[in-house]
TORLOTOR-839460 format. One line per 10 residues: their letters; for each residue x, y negated, z of C-alpha. Coordinates in nm, 2 decimals, always signed. Layout:
N
a	X:Y:Z ~ ...
END
This chain:
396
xxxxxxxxxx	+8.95:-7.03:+13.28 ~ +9.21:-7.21:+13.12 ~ +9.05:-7.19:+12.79 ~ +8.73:-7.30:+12.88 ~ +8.87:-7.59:+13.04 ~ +9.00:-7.70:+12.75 ~ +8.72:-7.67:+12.58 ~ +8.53:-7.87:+12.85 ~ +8.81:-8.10:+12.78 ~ +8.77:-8.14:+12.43
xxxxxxxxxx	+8.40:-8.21:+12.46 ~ +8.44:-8.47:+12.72 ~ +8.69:-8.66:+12.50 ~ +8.46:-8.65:+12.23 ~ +8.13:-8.74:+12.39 ~ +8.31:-9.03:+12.57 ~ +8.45:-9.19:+12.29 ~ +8.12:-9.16:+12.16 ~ +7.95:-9.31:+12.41 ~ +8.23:-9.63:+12.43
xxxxxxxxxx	+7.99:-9.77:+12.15 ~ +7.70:-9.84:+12.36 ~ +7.70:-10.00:+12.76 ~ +7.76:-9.79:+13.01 ~ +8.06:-9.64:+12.95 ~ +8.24:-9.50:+13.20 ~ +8.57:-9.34:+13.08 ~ +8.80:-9.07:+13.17 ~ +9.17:-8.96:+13.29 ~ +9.41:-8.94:+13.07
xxxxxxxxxx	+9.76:-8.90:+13.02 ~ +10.04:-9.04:+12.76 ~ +10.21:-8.80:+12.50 ~ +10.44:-8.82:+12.15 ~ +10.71:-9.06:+12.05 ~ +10.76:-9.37:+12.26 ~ +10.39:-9.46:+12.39 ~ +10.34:-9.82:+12.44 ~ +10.09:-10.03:+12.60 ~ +9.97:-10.33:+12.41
xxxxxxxxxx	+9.86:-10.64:+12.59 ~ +9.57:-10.74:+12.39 ~ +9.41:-10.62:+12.10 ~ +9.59:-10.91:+11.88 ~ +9.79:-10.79:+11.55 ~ +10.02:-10.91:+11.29 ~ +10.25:-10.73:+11.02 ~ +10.44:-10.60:+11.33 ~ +10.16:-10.50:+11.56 ~ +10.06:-10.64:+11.89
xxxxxxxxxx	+10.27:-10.80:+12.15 ~ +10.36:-10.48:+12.37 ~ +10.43:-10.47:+12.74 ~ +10.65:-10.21:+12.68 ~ +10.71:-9.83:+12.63 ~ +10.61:-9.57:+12.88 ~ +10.70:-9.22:+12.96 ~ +10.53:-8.93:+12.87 ~ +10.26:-8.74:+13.10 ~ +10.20:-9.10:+13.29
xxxxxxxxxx	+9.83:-9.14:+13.44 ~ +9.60:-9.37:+13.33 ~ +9.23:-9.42:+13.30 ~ +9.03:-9.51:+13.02 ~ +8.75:-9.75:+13.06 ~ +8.72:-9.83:+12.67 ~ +8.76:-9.77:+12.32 ~ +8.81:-10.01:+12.02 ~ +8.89:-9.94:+11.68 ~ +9.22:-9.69:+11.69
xxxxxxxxxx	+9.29:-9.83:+12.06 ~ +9.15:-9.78:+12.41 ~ +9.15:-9.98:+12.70 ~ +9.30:-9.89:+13.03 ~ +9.24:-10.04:+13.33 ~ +9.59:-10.04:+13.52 ~ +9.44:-10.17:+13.85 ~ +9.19:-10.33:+13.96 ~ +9.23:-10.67:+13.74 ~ +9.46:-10.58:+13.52
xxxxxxxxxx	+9.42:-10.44:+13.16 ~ +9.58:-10.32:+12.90 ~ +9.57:-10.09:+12.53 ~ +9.74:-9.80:+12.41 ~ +9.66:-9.64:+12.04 ~ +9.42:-9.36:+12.07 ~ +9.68:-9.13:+11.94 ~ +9.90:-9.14:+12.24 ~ +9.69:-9.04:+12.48 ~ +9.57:-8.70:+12.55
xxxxxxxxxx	+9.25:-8.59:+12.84 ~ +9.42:-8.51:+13.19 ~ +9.27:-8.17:+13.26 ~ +9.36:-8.11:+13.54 ~ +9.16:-8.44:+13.68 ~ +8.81:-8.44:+13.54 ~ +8.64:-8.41:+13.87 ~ +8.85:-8.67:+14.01 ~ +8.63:-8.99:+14.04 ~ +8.71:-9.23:+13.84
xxxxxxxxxx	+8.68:-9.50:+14.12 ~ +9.05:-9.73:+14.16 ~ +9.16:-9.64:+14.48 ~ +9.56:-9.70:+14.50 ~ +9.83:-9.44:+14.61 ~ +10.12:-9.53:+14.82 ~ +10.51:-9.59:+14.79 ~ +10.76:-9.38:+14.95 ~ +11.08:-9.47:+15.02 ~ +11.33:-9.61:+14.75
xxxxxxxxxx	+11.69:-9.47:+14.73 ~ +11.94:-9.64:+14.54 ~ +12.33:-9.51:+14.39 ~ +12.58:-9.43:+14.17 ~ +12.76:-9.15:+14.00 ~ +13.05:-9.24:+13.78 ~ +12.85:-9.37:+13.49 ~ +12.53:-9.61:+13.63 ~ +12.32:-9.71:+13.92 ~ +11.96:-9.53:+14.01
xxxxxxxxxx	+11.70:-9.67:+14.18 ~ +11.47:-9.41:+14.24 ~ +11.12:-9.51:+14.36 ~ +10.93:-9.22:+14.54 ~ +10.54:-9.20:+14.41 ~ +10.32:-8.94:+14.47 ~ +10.18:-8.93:+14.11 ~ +10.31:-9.11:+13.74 ~ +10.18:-9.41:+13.75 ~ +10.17:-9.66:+13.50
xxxxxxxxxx	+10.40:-9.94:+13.48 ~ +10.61:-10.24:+13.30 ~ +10.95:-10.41:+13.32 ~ +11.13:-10.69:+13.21 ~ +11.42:-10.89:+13.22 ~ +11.49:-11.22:+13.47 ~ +11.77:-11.38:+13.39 ~ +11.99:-11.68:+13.60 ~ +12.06:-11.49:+13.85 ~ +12.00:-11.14:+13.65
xxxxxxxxxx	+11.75:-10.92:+13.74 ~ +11.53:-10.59:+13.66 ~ +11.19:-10.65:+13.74 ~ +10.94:-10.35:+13.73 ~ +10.56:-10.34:+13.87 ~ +10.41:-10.04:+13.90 ~ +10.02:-9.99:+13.89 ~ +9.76:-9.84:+14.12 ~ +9.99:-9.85:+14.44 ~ +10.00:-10.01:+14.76
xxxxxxxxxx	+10.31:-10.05:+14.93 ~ +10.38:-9.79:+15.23 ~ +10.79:-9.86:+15.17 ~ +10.96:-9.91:+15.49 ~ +11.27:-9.82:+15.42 ~ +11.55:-9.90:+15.12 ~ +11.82:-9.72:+15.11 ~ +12.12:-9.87:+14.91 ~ +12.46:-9.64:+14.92 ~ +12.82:-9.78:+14.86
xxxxxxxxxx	+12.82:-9.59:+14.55 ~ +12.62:-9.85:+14.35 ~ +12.86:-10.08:+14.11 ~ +12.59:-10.30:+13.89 ~ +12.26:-10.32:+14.18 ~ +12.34:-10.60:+14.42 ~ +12.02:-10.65:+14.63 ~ +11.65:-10.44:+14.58 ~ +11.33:-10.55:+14.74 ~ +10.97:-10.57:+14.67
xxxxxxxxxx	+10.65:-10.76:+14.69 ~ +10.28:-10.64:+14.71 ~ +10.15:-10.89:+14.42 ~ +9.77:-10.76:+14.43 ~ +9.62:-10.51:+14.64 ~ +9.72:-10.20:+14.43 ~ +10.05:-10.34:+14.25 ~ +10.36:-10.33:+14.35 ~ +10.66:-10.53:+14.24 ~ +11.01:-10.40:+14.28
xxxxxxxxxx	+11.31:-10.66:+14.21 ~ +11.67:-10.55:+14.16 ~ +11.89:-10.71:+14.11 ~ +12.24:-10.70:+13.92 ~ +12.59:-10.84:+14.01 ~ +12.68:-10.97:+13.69 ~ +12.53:-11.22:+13.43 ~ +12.50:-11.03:+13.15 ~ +12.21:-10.73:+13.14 ~ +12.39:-10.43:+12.95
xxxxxxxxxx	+12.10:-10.24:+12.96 ~ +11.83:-9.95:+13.19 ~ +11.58:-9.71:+13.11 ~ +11.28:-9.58:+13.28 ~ +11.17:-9.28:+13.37 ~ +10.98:-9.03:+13.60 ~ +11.18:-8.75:+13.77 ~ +11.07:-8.51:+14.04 ~ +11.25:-8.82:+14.26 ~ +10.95:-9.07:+14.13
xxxxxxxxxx	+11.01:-9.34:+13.88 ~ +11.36:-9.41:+13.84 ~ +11.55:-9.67:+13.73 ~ +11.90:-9.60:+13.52 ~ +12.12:-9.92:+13.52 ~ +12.42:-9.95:+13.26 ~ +12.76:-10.13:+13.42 ~ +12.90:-10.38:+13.26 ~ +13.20:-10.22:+13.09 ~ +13.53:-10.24:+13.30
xxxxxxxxxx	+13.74:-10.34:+13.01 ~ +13.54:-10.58:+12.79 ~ +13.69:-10.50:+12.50 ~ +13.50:-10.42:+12.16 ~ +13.74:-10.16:+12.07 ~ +13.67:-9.98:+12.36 ~ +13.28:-9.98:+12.33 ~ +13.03:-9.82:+12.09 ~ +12.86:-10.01:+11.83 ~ +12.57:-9.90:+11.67
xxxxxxxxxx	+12.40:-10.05:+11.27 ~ +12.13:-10.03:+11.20 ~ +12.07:-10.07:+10.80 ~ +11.70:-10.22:+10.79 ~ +11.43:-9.99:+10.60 ~ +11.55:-9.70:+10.38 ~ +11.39:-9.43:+10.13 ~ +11.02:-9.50:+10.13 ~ +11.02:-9.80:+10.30 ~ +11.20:-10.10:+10.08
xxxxxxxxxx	+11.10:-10.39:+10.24 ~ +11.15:-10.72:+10.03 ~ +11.27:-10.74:+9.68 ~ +11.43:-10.98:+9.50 ~ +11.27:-11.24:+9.31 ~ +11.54:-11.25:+9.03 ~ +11.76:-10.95:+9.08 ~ +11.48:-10.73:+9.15 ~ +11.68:-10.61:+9.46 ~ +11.56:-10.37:+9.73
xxxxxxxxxx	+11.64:-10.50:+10.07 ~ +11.69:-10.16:+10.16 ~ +11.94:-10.09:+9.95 ~ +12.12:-10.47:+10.02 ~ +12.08:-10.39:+10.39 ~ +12.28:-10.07:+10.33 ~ +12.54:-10.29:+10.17 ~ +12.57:-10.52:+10.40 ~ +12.59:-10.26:+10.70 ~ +12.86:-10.05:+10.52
xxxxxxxxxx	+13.11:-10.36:+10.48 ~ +13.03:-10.43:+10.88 ~ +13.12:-10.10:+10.96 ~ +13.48:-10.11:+10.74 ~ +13.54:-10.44:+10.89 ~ +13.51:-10.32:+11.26 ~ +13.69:-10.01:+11.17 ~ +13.95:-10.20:+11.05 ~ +13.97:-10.42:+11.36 ~ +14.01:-10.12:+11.56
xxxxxxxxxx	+13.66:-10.02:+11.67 ~ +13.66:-9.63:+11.62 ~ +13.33:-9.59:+11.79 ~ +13.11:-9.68:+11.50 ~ +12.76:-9.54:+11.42 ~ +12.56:-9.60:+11.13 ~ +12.17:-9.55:+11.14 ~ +12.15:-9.42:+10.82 ~ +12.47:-9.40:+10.58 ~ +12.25:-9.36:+10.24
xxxxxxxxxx	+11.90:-9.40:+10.15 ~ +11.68:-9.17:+10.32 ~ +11.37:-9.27:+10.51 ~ +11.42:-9.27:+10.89 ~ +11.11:-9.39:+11.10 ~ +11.18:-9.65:+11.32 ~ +11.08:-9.46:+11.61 ~ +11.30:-9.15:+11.54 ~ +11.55:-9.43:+11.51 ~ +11.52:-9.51:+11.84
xxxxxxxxxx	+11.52:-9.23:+11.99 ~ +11.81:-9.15:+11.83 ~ +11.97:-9.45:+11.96 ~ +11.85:-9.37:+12.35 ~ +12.05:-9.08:+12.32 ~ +12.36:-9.21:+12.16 ~ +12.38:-9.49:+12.45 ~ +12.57:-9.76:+12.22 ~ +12.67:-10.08:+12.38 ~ +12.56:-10.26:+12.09
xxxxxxxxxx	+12.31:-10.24:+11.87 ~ +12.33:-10.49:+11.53 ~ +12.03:-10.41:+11.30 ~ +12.03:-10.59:+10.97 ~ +11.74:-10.72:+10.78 ~ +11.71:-10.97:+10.48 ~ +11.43:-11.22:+10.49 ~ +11.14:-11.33:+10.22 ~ +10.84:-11.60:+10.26 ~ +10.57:-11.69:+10.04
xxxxxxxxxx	+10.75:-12.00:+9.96 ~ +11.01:-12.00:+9.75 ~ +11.17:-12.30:+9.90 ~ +11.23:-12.12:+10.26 ~ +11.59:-11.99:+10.32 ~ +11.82:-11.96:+10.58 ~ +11.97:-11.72:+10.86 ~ +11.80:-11.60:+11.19 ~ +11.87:-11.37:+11.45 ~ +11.63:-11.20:+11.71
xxxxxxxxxx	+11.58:-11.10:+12.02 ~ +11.26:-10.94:+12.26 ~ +11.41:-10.93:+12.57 ~ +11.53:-11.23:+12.76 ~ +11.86:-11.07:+12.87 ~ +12.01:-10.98:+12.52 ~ +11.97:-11.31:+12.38 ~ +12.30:-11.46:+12.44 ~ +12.43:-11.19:+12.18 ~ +12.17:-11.34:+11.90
xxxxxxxxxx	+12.28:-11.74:+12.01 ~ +12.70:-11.65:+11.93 ~ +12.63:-11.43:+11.60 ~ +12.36:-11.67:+11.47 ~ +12.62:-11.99:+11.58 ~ +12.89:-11.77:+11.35 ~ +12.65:-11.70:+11.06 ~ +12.58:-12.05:+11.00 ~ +12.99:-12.10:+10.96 ~ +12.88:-11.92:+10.59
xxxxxxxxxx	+12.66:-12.28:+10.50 ~ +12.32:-12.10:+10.55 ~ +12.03:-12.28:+10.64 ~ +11.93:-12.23:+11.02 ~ +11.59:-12.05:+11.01 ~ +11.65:-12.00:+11.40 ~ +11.71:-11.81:+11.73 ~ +11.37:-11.58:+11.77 ~ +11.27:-11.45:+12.11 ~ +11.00:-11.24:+12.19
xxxxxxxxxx	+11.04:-11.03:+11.86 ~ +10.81:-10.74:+11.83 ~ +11.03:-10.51:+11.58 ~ +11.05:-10.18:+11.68 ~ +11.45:-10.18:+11.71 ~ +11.44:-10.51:+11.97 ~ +11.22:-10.33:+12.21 ~ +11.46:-10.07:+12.37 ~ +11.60:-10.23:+12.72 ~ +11.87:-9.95:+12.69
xxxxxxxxxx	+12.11:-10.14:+12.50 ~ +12.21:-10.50:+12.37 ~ +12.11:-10.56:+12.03 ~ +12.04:-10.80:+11.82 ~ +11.89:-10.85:+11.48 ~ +12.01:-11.03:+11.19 ~ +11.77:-11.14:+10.91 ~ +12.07:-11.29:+10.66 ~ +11.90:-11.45:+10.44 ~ +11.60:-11.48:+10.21
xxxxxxxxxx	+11.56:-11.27:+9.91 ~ +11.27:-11.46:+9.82 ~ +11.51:-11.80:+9.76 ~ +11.74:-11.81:+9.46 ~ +12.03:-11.96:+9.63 ~ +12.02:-11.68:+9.90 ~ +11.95:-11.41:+9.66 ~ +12.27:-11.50:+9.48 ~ +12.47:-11.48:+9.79 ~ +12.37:-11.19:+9.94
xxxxxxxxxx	+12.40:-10.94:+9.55 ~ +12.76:-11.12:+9.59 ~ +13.08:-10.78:+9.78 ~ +13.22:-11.08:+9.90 ~ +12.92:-11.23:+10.12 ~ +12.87:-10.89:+10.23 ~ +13.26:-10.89:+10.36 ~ +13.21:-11.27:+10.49 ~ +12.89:-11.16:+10.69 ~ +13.07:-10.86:+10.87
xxxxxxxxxx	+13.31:-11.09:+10.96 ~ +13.08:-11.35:+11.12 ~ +12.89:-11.11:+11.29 ~ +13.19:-10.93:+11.46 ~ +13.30:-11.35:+11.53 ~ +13.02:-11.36:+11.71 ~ +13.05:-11.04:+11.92 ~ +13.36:-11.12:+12.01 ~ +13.25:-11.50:+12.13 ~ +12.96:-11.33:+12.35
xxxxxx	+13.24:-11.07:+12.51 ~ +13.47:-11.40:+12.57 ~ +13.17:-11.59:+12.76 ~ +13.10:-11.33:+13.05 ~ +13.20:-11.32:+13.36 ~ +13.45:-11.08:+13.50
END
């Protein structure tokens, strides 16, 4: 039975996708699979891809309406849309007689607390549902709405347990989305993940660390590129900014060494190809407190040079303002604070990070700085500066 399910399956997909190209299309269950699926918020692209809502865990439900190019469309609730690459998904076979009219499930209740290591906020649903987050910052807070679901939530339970979660409610935005708030006690977001459990969809919360003290915490580099993937050369030297990033990221990780930060992890420690994804996954489950990923910069025109740092998510980017404020001590041009950033390694909400484009190998008076040991020692130094200057601005 199984097997000719599958087959039925298989056929469906097939016939459907088909079928996207003329009117009357009416789509199919599906749900998400492989490395990090993400949903995209339009069908716009540029060297990085398009702007992403975010990533979403595996097996979630969602239903296709469309299909364009690599990408279909999903329609979330009743007005709201979204894509996901064609390659993430996979037919729910366990729902192809279920019609494919919205209708939205309920909430349970939500049960917030802590063990000795972060808060949960565990949101009872009766089915993975799709969803997206974000940061608010001033006062701080995790946002997350979830779609297809009206709210039948009567009761929050918070225990003393919790250390970072100071209030939780939520609002019914639409008739089949629900908006959960939480939010946190101090200023600075340190990081959450999402995820679905037997519990529902749950919410993991990183503390702020008692002791705010960089020699205490784990820092993770990140050396941009690697093995088959060289990014930007040179224009005079010829240099790989893989093999510059590397550079760079090995004299950050003596420097912090040598300031007493044993908890360093490098990314990659020679030049072997490491996709971005993998990368990322391998960060999730190394939990650093920082992430610093260096890049170096090029432009069409030769005339462009000058340090930047980036950021995607709202609450990290007090990290990028005090390293960028330190790497312009070194008499580089300000190319600017970047928000929104669509690079792989600024979408995790896990972890701070921040990344550093240090200058532009495509200008000659950049190029010459960054072949030079001793920029490479002057950078590490800035950019631990500016750590330092971000951990010195929080509150207690």
């Amino acid at each position: 039975m199984n097997y000719i399910k599958a087959i039925l399956c298989i056929a469906i997909f097939f016939v459907q996708s088909v079928a996207a190209q003329n009117t009357g299309y009416t789509g199919f269950w599906a749900r998400t699979a492989g490395k990090l699926p993400a949903l995209a918020y339009g069908l716009g692209e540029d060297r990085l891809g398009g702007a992403k809502m975010g990533y979403l865990d595996t097996s979630v439900l969602l239903k296709v309406v469309d299909t364009v190019k690599s990408m279909f469309q999903v329609q979330l609730s009743k007005n709201r849309f979204a894509y996901i690459d064609k390659q993430f998904i996979v037919v729910d076979t366990n729902a192809l007689d279920k019609p494919l009219t919205p209708f939205p499930h309920t909430s349970n209740s939500i049960l917030a607390k802590g063990d000795s290591l972060f808060d949960y906020v565990s949101i009872r649903l009766p089915e993975k549902l799709p969803y997206q987050s974000w940061m608010d910052i001033n006062p701080s807070k995790i946002i997350i709405e979830i779609f297809g679901v009206a709210a039948n939530t009567n009761w929050i339970t918070q225990l003393s347990s919790l250390q970072e979660v100071k209030n939780i409610y939520y609002h019914q935005v639409d008739d089949d989305i629900l908006r959960v708030t939480v939010e946190l006690n101090h200023k600075q977001h340190w990081g959450y993940s999402l995820q679905y459990s037997n519990k529902g969809l749950e919410l993991i919360v990183r503390r702020q660390p008692q002791d705010l003290d960089l020699t205490k915490m784990v820092i993770a580099i990140d050396a941009g590129h690697g093995g088959t993937n060289s990014g930007a050369d040179g224009i005079r030297t010829k240099v790989k900014e893989k093999n510059a990033t590397l550079l760079f990221a090995k004299a950050l990780e003596k420097h912090l060494r040598d300031a007493g930060i044993e908890n360093v992890i490098m990314t990659r420690q020679n030049d072997t190809s490491f996709d971005n994804k993998d990368r990322i996954l391998w960060l999730q489950s190394q939990l650093p407190h920082v992430l610093i990923s260096l890049h170096l910069n090029s432009s069409g025109n030769t005339q462009v040079k000058g340090t930047s740092t980036y950021y995607k998510h709202v609450g990290f980017r007090p990290l990028t303002q005090t390293i960028l404020a330190r790497m312009l001590e070194l008499g580089l041009n300000e190319f600017g604070n970047i928000g929104s950033f669509n690079f792989a390694l600024s979408q995790p909400t896990e972890f701070p990070n921040c990344l550093v484009e240090i200058a532009f190998l495509s200008n000659l008076d950049d190029e010459q700085k960054i072949i030079s040991p001793e920029f490479h020692k002057d950078v590490a130094k800035k950019i631990h500066a500016g750590m330092q200057d971000w951990i010195r601005r929080m509150d207690r």
